[in-house]
C-alpha positions in Angstrom: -56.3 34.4 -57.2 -53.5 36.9 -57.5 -53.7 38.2 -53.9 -53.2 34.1 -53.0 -50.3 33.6 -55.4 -48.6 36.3 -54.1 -49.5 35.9 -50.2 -47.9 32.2 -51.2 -44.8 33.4 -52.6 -43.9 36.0 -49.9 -45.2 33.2 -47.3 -42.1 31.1 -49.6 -39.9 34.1 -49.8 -39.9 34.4 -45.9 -39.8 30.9 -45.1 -36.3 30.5 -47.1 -35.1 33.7 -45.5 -35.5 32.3 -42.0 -34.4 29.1 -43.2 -31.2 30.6 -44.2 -31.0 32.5 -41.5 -31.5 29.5 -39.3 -28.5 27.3 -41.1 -25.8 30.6 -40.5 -26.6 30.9 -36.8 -26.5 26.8 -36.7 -23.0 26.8 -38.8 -21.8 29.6 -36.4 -22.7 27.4 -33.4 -21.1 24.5 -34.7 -17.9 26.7 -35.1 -18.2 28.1 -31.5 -18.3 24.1 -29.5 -15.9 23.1 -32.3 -13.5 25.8 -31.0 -14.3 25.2 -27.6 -13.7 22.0 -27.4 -10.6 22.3 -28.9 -9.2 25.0 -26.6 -10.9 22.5 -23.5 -8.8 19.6 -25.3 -5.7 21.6 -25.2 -6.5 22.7 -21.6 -6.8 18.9 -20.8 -3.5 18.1 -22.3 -1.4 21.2 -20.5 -3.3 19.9 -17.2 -2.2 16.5 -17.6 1.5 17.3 -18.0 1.6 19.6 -15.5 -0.2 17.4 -12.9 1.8 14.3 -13.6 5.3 15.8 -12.7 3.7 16.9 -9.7 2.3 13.5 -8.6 6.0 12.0 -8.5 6.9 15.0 -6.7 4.4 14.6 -4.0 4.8 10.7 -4.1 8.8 10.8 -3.4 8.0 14.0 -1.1 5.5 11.3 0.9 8.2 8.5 0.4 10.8 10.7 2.4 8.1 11.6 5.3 7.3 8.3 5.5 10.7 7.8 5.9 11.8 10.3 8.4 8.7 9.7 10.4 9.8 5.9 10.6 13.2 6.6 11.6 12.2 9.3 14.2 10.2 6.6 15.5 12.4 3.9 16.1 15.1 6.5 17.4 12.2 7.7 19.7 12.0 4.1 21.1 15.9 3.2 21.5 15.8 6.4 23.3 12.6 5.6 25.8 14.4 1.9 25.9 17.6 3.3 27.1 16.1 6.3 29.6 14.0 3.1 31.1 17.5 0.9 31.6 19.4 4.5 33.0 16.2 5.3 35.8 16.1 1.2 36.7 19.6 1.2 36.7 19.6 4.4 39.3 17.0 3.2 40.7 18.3 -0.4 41.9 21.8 1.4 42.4 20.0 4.0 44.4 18.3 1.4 46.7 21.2 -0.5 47.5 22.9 3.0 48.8 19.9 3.9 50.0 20.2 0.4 51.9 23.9 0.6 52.4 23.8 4.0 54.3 20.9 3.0 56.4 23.2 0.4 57.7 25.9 2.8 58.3 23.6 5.0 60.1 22.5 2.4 61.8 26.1 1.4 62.9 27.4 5.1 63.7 23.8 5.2 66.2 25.0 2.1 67.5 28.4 2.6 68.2 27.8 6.5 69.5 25.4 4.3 71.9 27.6 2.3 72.9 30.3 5.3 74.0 27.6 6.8 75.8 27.2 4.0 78.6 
């Protein structure tokens, strides 16, 4: 009855030891994520302010793209509209000389014909 009293007690004895050695490591962990996610909190916060100066940076940086690329554009097409009126301008103006020194050829043949009968 002794050797089961005592087997019981050391059975007890070791029981509490892991038990308390159990509750330290658990206390320890709960430290450790505590920690963590206060430093992941802080990291969040930091992030956050740094990212939101940024986003009105890129926005106004997108805004003034935007911009130039609309401008561009409608300079690009008073430009084409313009270089179209210039070549159909030249171009009617062209075939009315075109037409005009036909005729004067025409007239010099005819003349330089009529000097050689």
């Amino acid at each position: 009855m002794l050797n089961a009293s005592v087997s019981f007690s050391v059975l007890m004895l070791t029981g509490v030891v892991c038990l308390i050695i159990l509750t330290v490591f658990i206390c320890k962990l709960i430290i450790s994520i505590t920690n963590l996610t206060n430093n992941a909190n802080i990291i969040a916060t930091s992030v956050q302010q740094e990212i939101e100066p940024t986003l009105k940076e890129l926005k106004e940086a997108a805004k003034s793209i935007n911009s130039i690329a609309n401008n561009a554009d409608t300079k690009f097409q008073n430009t084409k509209i313009s270089l179209g009126s210039i070549i159909g301008a030249t171009a009617c103006l062209g075939g009315k000389l075109k037409s005009f020194s036909q005729g004067i050829m025409k007239g010099i043949s005819f003349g330089l014909g009529l000097f050689k009968k």
